[in-house]
Every structure is written in structure tokens, then in C-alpha cells.
N, C-alpha and C positions, 0 to 999 in steps of 0.2 A: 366798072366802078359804080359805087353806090353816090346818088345825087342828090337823094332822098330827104336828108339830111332835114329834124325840126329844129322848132325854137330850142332855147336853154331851158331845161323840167326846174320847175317849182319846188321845193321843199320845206316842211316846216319846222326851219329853223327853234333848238331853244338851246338857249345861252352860249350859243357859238361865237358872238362876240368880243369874248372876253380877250384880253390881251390886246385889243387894241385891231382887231378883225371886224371887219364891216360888213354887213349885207344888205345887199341892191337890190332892183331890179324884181321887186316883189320875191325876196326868198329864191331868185336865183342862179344870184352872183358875189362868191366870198372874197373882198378884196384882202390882201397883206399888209403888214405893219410896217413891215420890217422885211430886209432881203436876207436868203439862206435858202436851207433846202426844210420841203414842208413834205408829210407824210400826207397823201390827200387818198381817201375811204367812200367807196361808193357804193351802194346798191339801191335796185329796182325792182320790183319783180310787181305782177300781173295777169293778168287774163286775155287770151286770143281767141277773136270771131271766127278766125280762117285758118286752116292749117294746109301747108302743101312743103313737097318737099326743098323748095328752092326759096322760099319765105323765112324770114327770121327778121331780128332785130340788132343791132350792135349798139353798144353803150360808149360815149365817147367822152374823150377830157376836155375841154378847150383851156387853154390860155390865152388871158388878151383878146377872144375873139377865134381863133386860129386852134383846129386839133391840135393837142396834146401827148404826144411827141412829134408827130406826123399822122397825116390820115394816111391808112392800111399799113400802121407799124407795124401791127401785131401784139399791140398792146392793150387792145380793146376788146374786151369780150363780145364774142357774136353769140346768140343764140338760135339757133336754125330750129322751128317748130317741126319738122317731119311730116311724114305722110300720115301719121295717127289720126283719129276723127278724132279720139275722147283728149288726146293731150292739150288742153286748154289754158294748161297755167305755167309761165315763165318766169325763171330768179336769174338774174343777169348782177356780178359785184363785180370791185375790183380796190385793188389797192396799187399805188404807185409813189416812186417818191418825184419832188418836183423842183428842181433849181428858180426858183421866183426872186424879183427885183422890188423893192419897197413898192406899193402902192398895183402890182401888178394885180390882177383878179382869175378867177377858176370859174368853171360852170362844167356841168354834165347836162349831155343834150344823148337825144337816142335818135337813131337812123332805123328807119324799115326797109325788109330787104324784098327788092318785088312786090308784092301785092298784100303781103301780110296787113293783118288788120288788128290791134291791141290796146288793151288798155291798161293802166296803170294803177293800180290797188296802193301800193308804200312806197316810202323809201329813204334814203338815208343819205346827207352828204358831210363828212368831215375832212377838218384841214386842220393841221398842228405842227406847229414847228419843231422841229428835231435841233433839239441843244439848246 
């Protein structure tokens, strides 16, 4: 299992607040208004220093603090860089929907796997309530 686990990634939030959605945590934490189920939208993508076959990265959800469904649901995108020298550049997305309680919060945070080494070019986080 992967331990590796960083902070929650930054984004640069614009007008996501609307409806009454907050952002923390310098741009890295979307709290809820209101409870229901919310559509939440993510991607990443970047440049790698190191490529080996057993290296990659996963993109993860949290809720509250705590992966989102579960860590190694299977609902998190991994992306494994390969044995290629020149593949240098990595796009990691996802989309999920999420059962949230008033006031509850989201963050996406990314994991390295082994020894991978990367960096972060974009990326995107949204959250919208459905109905």
C-alpha cells in the first residue's frame, strides 16, 4: 500500500463560490452549503523527472479529511509512467458523485508511487450540486 500520500493540491479557484460554497485552506478546500449529493470534477496533469516501471501517481478525493470512498477503492485514478525515457508528461481526471452533509468539505490530494518524481503544470477542481 501506498503511504506516500501529500498535502491537499492548491487550485485556482474563480467563481466557485457561488451558491453559498466556500473555499479554505488557500484554494484547497471546497466546503458545502447545503447536504445532498454533489457532482465533484477533477483533474491534473504535469511533467515527470523519473520514469520507471513501478512509479506513477494516484489522484485522490478526500472528504472531511479521510479518502473518498475509501483508500484503494478503485475509484482513483492511478497513472503508472512506464519504462519509456521520453514519456515525461502525465493527465490524471476524474469525475464522481458524492453524498455530503451541510458544512462537510472535499479536497484532492495526489499520492506517488515508489520513487516517482513530478510536477504539476494545471488543473481543475469542481463541485456542483445535483438538483
Amino acid at each position: 500500500s501506498d503511504t506516500q500520500e501529500n498535502d491537499p493540491l492548491h487550485f485556482d479557484h474563480v467563481s466557485i463560490n457561488q451558491g453559498g460554497m466556500t473555499i479554505s485552506n488557500n484554494n484547497a478546500r471546497i466546503k458545502v452549503p447545503v447536504s445532498g449529493i454533489y457532482l465533484v470534477s477533477y483533474m491534473i496533469s504535469g511533467t515527470c523527472t523519473s520514469t520507471d516501471d513501478d512509479d506513477g501517481i494516484e489522484l485522490n478525493l478526500r472528504k472531511n479529511g479521510s479518502e473518498y470512498p475509501a483508500a484503494n477503492s478503485r475509484a482513483e485514478p492511478v497513472f503508472n509512467f512506464g519504462m519509456t525515457s521520453n514519456q515525461s508528461e502525465f493527465f490524471c481526471n476524474n469525475t464522481i458523485l458524492v453524498q455530503c452533509a451541510k458544512d462537510d468539505y472535499l479536497e484532492v490530494a495526489l499520492s506517488n508511487i515508489d520513487g516517482s518524481d513530478g510536477t504539476i503544470n494545471r488543473g481543475v477542481f469542481n463541485v456542483m450540486l445535483m438538483g
